[in-house]
NUDO-144057 format. One record per residue (C-alpha): x, y, z. Coordinates in Angstrom, 1 decimal, always signed. Each point is the difference from the previous one (the first is absolute). Layout:
NUDO-144057
{r {X; Y; Z}}
...
***
This chain:
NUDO-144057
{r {-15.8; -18.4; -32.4}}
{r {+1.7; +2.8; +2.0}}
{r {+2.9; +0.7; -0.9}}
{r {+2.8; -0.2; +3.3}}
{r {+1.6; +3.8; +0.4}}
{r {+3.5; -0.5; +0.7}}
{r {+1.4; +2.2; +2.9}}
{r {+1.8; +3.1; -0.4}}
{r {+3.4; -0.6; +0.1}}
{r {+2.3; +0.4; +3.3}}
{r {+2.4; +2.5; -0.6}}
{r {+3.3; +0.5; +1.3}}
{r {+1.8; +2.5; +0.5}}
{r {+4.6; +0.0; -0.1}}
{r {+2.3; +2.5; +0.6}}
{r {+2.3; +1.4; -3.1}}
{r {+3.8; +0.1; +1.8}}
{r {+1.8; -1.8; +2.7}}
{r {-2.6; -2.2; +1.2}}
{r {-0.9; -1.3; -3.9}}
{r {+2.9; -2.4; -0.2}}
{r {-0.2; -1.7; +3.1}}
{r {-3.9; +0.0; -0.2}}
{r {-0.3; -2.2; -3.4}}
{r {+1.5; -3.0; +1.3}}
{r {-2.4; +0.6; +3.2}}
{r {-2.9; -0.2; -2.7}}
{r {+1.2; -2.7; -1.6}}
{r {+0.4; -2.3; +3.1}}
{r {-3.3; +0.5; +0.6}}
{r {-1.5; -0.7; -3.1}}
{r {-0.2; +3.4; -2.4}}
{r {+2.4; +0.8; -2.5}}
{r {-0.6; +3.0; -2.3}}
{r {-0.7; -0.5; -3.9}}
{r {+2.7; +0.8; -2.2}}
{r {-0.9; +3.9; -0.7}}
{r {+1.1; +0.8; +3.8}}
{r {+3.3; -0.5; -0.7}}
{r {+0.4; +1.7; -3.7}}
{r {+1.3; +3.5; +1.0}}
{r {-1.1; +1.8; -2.6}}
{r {-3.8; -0.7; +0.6}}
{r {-1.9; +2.6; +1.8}}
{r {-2.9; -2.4; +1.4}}
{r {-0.7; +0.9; +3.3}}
{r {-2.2; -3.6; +0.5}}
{r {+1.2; -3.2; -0.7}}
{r {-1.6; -3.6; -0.2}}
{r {+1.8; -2.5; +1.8}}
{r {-0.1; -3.8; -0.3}}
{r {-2.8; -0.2; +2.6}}
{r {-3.9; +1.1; -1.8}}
{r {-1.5; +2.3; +2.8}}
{r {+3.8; +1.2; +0.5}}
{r {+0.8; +3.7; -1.2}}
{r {+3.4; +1.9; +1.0}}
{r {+0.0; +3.5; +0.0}}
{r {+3.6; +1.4; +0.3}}
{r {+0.2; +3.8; +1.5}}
{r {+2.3; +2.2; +2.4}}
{r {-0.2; -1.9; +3.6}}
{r {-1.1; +3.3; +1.6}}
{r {-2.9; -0.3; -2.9}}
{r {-0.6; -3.9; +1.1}}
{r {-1.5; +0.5; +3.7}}
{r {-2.4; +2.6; -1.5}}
{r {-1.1; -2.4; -2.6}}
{r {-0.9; -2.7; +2.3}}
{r {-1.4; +2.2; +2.7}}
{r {-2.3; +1.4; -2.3}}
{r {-1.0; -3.4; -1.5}}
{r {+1.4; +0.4; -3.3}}
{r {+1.9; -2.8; +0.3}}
{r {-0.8; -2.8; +2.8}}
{r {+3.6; -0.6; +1.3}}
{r {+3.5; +1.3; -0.8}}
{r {+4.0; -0.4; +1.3}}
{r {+1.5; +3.3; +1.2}}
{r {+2.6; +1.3; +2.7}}
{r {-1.2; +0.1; +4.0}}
{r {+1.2; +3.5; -0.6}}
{r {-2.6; +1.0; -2.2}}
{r {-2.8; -1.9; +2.4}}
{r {+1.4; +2.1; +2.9}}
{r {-0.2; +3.3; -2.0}}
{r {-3.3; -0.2; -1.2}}
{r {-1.7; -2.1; +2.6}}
{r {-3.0; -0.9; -2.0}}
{r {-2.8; -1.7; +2.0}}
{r {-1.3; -2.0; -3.3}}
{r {+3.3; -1.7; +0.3}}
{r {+1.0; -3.1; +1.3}}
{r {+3.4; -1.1; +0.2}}
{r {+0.0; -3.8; +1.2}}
{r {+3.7; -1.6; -1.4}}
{r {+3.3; +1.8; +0.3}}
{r {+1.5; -1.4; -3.5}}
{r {+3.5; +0.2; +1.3}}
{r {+1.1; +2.2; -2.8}}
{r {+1.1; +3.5; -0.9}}
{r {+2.2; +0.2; +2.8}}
{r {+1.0; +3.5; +1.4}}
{r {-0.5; +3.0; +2.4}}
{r {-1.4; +3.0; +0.3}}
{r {+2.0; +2.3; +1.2}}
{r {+1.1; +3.4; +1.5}}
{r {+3.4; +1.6; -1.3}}
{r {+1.6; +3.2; +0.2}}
{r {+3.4; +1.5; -0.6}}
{r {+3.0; -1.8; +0.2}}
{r {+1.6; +2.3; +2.6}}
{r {-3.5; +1.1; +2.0}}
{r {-1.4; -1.9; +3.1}}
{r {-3.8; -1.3; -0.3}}
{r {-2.9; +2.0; +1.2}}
{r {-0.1; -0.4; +3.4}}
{r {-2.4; +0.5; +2.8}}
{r {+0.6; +4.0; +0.4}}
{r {-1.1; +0.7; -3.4}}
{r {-3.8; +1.0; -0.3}}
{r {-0.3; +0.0; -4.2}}
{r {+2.2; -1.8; -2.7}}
{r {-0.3; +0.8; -3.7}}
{r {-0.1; -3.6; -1.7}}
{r {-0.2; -0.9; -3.9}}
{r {-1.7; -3.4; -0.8}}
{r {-2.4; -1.8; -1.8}}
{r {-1.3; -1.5; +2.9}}
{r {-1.5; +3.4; +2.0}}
{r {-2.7; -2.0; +2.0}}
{r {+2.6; -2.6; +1.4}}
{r {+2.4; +2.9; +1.0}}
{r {-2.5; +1.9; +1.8}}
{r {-1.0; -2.8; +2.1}}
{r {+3.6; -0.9; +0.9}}
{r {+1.4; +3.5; +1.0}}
{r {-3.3; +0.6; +2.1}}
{r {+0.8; -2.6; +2.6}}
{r {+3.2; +1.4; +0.2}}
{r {-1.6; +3.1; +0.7}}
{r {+1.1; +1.6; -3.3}}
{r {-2.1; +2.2; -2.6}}
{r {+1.0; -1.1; -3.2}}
{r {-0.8; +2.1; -2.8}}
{r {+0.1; -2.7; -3.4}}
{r {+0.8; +1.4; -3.2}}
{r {-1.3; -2.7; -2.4}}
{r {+2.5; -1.6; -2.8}}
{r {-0.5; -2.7; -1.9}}
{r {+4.3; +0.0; -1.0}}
{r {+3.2; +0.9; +0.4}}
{r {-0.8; +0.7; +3.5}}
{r {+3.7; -0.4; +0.6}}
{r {+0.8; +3.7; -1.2}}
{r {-2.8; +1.9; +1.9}}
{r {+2.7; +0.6; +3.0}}
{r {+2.4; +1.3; -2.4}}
{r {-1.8; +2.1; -1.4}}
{r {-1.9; +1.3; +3.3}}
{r {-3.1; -1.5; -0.4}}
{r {-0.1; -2.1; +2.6}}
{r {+2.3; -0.6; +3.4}}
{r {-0.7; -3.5; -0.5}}
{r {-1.9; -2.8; -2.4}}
{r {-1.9; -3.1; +0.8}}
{r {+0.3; -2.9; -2.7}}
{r {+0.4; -3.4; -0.3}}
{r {+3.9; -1.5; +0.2}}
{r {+1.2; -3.3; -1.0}}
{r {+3.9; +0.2; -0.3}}
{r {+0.3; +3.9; +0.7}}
{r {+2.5; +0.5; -2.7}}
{r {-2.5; +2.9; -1.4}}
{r {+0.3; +1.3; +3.5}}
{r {+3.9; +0.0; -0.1}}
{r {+0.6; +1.5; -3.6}}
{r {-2.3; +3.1; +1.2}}
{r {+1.9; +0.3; +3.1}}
{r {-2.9; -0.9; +2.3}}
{r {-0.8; -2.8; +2.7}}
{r {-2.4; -2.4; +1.5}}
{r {-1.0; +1.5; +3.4}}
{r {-3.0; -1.8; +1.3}}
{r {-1.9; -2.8; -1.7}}
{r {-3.2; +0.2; -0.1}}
{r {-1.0; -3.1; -1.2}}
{r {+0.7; -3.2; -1.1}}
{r {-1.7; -0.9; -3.5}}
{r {-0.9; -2.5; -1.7}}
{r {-2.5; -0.8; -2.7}}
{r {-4.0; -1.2; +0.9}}
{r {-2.7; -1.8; -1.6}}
{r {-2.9; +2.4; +0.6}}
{r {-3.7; -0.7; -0.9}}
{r {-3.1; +2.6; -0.4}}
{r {-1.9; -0.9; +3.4}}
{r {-3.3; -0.1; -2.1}}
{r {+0.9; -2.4; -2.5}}
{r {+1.5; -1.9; +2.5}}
{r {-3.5; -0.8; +1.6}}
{r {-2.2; +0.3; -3.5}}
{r {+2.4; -2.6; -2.1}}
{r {+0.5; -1.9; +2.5}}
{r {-0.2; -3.2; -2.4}}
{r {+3.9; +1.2; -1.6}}
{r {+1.5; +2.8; +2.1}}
{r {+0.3; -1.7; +3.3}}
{r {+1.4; -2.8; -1.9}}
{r {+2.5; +1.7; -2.1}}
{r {+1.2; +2.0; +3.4}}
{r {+0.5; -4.0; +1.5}}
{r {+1.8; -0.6; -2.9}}
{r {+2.8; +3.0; +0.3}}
{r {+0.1; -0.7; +3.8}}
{r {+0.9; -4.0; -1.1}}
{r {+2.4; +1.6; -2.4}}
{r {+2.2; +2.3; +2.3}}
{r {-0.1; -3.4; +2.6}}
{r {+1.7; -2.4; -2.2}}
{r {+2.8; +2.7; -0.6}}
{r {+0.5; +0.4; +2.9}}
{r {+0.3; -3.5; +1.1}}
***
């Protein structure tokens, strides 16, 4: 007798940061809570079993999440709409806004400047997000030249780096302390389910399911 090959697991992918805490009770409503080693701080596992067999959790940076999934490493994965927008993979698909992670992405400047504004052809800008900030200033009809940080963005106009710096705000208390403020928002964000567009079609026996489940999930907390 043959013996039956049990599938690869589905793996998925969750943000390290501000989107972990309010993402494990998501999990949980829907079924998937992480085996005890997720938690212990001190362990430097990277993948972790979780109550459910064919369930995996990688945890990694959430700009590392969206590359994960769109490359099929892992089948599905939780991560800010900001990161969707600035990569704009076309293996992703992002079908349930969790309702999570709630912030902005925004432009600030000096305290005591104006914004950019519609007679300026070229800004300077320092952000992690260059792709997003591009798009933006073009359809205001501004070239804007994106010096790439992954941190304390906050000092670049201090210490002339930058005229200005796009990043994601959720109080603006940062902002205030380094004498700078929220010009334009951007965006509004807020965390997604997203799901590798190939696995979505090829395990179509558990991922379409498991999405139904998180979209069930954000409904009845919402109700």
């Amino acid at each position: 007798m043959c013996a039956t090959l049990m599938p690869e697991p589905i793996i998925f992918a969750i943000p390290k940061g501000r989107i972990l805490d309010e993402a494990l009770p998501l999990l949980a409503r829907v079924g998937i809570e992480p085996a005890a080693d997720f938690f212990d701080k001190n362990s430097r596992a990277l993948v972790f079993a979780t109550n459910q067999p064919h369930i995996s959790l990688i945890r990694v940076r959430a700009f590392d999440v969206a590359t994960f999934v769109a490359h099929g490493a892992a089948q599905l994965g939780i991560v800010g709409s900001d990161v969707v927008d600035e990569f704009d993979y076309s293996e992703l698909y992002a079908p349930v806004d969790l309702g999570i992670g709630h912030c902005r992405l925004s432009l600030a400047g000096p305290a005591d400047a104006p914004p950019p504004g519609m007679g300026e052809s070229h800004i300077r800008v320092a952000t992690k997000y260059p792709a997003t900030t591009r798009r933006w200033f073009a359809a205001q009809g501004i070239q804007a030249e994106c010096i790439k940080l992954n941190g304390a963005m906050e000092i670049a106009p201090k210490l002339g780096l930058a005229s200005h710096i796009v990043d994601l705000v959720s109080t603006g208390r940062t902002l205030v302390e380094n004498a700078l403020a929220e010009q334009k928002i951007i965006s509004d964000v807020s965390a997604r389910l997203i799901v590798n567009r190939a696995a979505f079609k090829l395990r179509s026996a558990e991922v379409p399911a498991l999405v139904e489940r998180f979209r069930q999930a954000v409904g009845d907390a919402a109700a």
